[in-house]
C-alpha positions, 0 to 999 in steps of 0.5 A: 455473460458472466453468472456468480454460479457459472464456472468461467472459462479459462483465469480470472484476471484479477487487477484490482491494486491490491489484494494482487494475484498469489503465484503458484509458488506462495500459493503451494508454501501456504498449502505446507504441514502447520508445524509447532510454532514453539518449536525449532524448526520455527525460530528459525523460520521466524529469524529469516523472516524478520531478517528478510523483512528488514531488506525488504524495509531497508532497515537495519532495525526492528520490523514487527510482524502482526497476525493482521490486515493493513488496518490492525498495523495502523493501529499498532502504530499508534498505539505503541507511540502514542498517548490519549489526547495527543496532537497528530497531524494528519495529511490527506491524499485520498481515501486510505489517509481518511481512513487511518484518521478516523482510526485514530480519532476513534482511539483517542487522538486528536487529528488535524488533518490537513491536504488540498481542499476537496476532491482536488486534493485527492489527484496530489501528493503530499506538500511537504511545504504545507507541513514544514509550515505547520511544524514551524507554527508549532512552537510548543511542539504540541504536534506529536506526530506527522502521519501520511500515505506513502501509495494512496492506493484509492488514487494513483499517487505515491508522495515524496516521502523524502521531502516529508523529512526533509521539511520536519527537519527544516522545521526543527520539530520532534514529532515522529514520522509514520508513513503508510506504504501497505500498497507500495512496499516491494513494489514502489521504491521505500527506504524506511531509514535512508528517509528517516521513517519511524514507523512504517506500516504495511500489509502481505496482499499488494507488493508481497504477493499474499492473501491478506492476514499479515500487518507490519511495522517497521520502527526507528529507535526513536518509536521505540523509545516513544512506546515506553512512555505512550500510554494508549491501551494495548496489548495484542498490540505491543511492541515490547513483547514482540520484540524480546520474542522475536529475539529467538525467532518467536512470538508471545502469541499464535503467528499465521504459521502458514502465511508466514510460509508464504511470506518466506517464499514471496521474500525469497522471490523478490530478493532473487528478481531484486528489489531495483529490478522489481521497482524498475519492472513496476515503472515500466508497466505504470508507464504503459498503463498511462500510455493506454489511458492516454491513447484512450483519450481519457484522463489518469486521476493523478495530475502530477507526473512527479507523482504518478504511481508504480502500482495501480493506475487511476482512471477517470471516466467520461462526464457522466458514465457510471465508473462502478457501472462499466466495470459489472459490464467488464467482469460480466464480459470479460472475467477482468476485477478493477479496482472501484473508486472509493469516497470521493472518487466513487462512481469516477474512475476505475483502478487497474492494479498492475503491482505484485506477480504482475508482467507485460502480457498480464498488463496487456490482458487488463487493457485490453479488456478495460478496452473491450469493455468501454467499447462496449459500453458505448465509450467513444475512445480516441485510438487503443490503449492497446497499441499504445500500451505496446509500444511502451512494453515492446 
């Protein structure tokens, strides 16, 4: 068995749904001589990066970078749109939604938050009808804001992004939309214009294939314009400076420079595979991971098929077996991290994360160890995941 002093044989399989595995290539950029970040050679590092950062977005406009986690970006989000006392409806998905609401409670900003009743809300996706009927209640356009999670990463689910615009459209409202896609982007298809986003938030350790430490920001004209009349305190935070010295390629404060050539490595990866490819790849593997759970016998945590996500895979565990307890028990044995559920779902279901440097073989070692380890445990499952899982991949 497994000890935190022993050196384990062979790799760690690491599928938690993000911070996903750094290949070797990212991981030898970050490894490069920290240049003079006021210097030549950067602004032209930072022109191709924020270049690259649009194809990824698919934006023709603006995406800030902040030397930050997934959470820091929430915060930009808000804080450049936004002032104290306004109204946001907020939907929730699962635990990450919940979380950039108490975040935006704690800055000033009155919530509604809004979603299925209970722990049921948290196998769905955002209906999009529920939102274009609170817009249309909201005569006196109080609602400034429509915030929601593109990927819930605590429950397999990634909503129709699309049909939230749709319904803000229909509803004739002027709220800005804000979508959370820190564990979809690159690896679940997005289009930040196409689907008429105004801010975008992200993260570098999930899609990207980065250690975490960098938080993005895509923006629409129209966030912009909001920002120069939001009044929030900010600083580090504001767009306005970025923005004028991202024009040369630079940035008012110090960027993580060697994150950033990493960055530039993971967008040159990605853009070489394709971005349709990538997402046809991420499909292909989600589509094996539930065929797993379903020989297993077990139940995935999203109940829509419409809805299922490309990026992790959640599941449910047997009445009364202690999720968090199986996955010591799949660690200790196997040298295999799944990710844990979180808030409501804690101690329910377990998370096999199968986005970023991700392939066949790799998904296979995860299920094959999640088997070995409920086997183990003393889970009567129905039939492989295994085999199942192979004759989706093969």
């Amino acid at each position: 068995m497994l000890k935190l002093d022993q050196h384990p044989s062979g790799r760690h399989f690491l599928h938690i749904p993000g911070p996903s595995p750094v290949p070797a290539r990212v991981l030898r950029a970050i490894s490069y001589q920290t240049i003079d970040h006021r210097g030549p050679e950067f602004g032209e590092l930072g022109l191709k990066l924020l270049s690259g950062m649009q194809t990824i977005f698919k934006t023709k406009h603006p995406v800030i970078i902040y030397p930050s986690s997934g959470t820091g970006a929430w915060e930009g989000a808000l804080v450049n749109t936004l002032s104290a006392g306004d109204l946001v409806l907020m939907y929730e998905t699962g635990h990450f939604a919940t979380l950039w609401n108490k975040l935006a409670i704690r800055l000033g900003i009155k919530t509604e938050f809004v979603g299925m009743p209970g722990a049921e809300g948290w196998r769905h996706g955002v209906d999009a009808a529920k939102i274009e009927e609170r817009l249309k209640a909201d005569t006196n356009h109080q609602i400034k804001a429509v915030c929601v999670v593109h990927n819930e990463t605590s429950t397999g689910v990634t909503s129709n992004i699309a049909a939230v615009r749709k319904a803000i459209d229909a509803a004739k409202h002027p709220a800005l939309l804000m979508v959370d896609t820190i564990s979809g982007l690159a690896s679940a298809d997005y289009r930040h214009d196409e689907w008429g986003v105004d801010v975008t938030v992200s993260g570098s350790q999930k899609g990207l294939m980065l250690p975490p430490g960098i938080g993005f920001n895509a923006i629409s004209p129209k966030a912009i314009e909001a920002s120069k009349k939001a009044t929030l305190p900010k600083a580090y935070w504001a767009w306005d400076e970025i923005l004028e010295s991202n024009k040369t390629g630079y940035w008012p404060s110090t960027p993580a420079t060697n994150l950033l050539y990493g960055l530039h490595e993971a967008i040159d990866m990605i853009l070489a595979e394709g971005l349709d490819n990538v997402f046809a790849r991420h499909q292909h593997l989600a589509k094996a991971c539930r065929a797993a759970v379903e020989a297993w016998g077990l139940e995935v945590q999203c109940k829509d098929p419409a809805v299922y996500s490309p990026v992790l895979t959640g599941v449910r565990t047997p009445q009364g077996v202690d999720a968090d307890a199986l996955r010591k028990v799949i660690f200790e044995r196997y040298n295999l991290s799944l990710g844990t559920g979180l808030g409501k779902a804690k101690g329910q279901l377990f998370r096999i994360g199968h986005l970023g440097d991700c392939n066949e073989l790799s998904l296979l070692a995860a299920i094959s160890g999640c088997e070995m380890g409920m086997n183990r445990f003393g889970i009567k499952l129905k039939g492989s995941g295994v085999l199942a899982a192979q004759e989706v991949l093969q």
